[in-house]
C-alpha positions as CSV (number, residue, x, y, z in Angstrom):
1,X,83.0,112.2,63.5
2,X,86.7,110.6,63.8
3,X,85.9,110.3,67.9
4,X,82.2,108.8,67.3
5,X,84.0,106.4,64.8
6,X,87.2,105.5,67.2
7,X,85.2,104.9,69.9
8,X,83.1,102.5,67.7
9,X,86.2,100.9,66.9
10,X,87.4,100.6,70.7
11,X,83.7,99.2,71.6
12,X,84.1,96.0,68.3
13,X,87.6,95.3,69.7
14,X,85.7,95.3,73.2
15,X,83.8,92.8,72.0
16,X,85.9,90.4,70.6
17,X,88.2,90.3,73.9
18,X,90.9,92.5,72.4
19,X,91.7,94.7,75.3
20,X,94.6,95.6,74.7
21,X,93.6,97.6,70.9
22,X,90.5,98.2,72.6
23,X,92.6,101.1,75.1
24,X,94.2,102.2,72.7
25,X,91.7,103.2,70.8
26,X,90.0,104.9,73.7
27,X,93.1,107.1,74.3
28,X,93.1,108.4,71.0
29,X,89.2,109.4,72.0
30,X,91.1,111.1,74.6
31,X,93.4,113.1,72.5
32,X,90.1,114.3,70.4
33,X,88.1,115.1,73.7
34,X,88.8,114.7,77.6
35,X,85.2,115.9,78.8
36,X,83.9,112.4,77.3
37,X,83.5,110.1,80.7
38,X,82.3,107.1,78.5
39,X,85.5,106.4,77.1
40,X,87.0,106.6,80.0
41,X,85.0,103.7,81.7
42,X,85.4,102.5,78.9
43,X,89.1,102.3,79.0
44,X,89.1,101.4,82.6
45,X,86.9,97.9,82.1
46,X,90.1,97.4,79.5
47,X,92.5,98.1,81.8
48,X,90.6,95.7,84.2
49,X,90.9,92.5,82.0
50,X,94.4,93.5,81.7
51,X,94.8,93.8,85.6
52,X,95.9,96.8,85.3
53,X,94.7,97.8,88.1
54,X,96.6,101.3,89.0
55,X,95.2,102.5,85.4
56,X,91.8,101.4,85.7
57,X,91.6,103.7,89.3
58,X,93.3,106.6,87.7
59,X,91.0,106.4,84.6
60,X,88.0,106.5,87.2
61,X,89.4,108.5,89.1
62,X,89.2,111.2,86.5
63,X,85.3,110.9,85.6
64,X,84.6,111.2,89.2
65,X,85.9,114.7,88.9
66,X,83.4,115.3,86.2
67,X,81.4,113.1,87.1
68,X,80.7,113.0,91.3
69,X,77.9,110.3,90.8
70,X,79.2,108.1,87.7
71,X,77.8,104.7,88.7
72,X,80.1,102.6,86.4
73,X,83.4,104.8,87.4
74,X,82.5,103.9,91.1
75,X,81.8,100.5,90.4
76,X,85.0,100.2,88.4
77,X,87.0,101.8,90.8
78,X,85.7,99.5,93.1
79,X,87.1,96.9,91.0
80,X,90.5,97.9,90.7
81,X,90.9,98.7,94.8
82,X,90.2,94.9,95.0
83,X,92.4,93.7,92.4
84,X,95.5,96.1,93.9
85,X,94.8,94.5,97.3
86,X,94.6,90.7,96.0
87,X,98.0,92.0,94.3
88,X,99.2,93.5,97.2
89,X,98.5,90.3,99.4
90,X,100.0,87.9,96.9
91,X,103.2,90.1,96.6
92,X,103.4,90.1,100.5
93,X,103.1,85.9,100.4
94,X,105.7,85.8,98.4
């Protein structure tokens, strides 16, 4: 019940753009359960808009060890690859 309503609360903050409350939300969801994937996609898209981009991987990285064929960890992953290389590029041009 506490998890279901946390990551309800994580999901509203989603919503209005908070990111920020948003993850932390979903990582105390984490604390009640670590076998729940959505929360952490969930947490990864935050961590995205945040461009945190080393997070977001790690966060998918760990549903794709529940989860082999999570479509929205891969595509999230995805995600952060490209924003560490943009980051990676801009660092080198500087």
């Amino acid at each position: 019940e506490k998890f279901k309503r946390l990551k309800n609360e994580g999901n509203d903050f989603v919503k209005m753009g908070e990111y920020e409350e948003a993850a932390n939300k979903y990582s105390e969801c984490m604390k009640l359960n670590t076998e729940e994937c959505t929360v952490y996609t969930n947490r990864a898209l935050c961590y995205l808009k945040l461009y945190k981009y080393e997070e977001a991987k790690r966060d998918c990285d760990h549903v794709l060890q529940i989860e082999d064929s999570n479509i929205k960890a891969f595509y999230r992953r995805a995600l952060a690859y490209k924003g560490l290389q943009v980051r990676k590029k801009n660092m080198a041009g500087i």
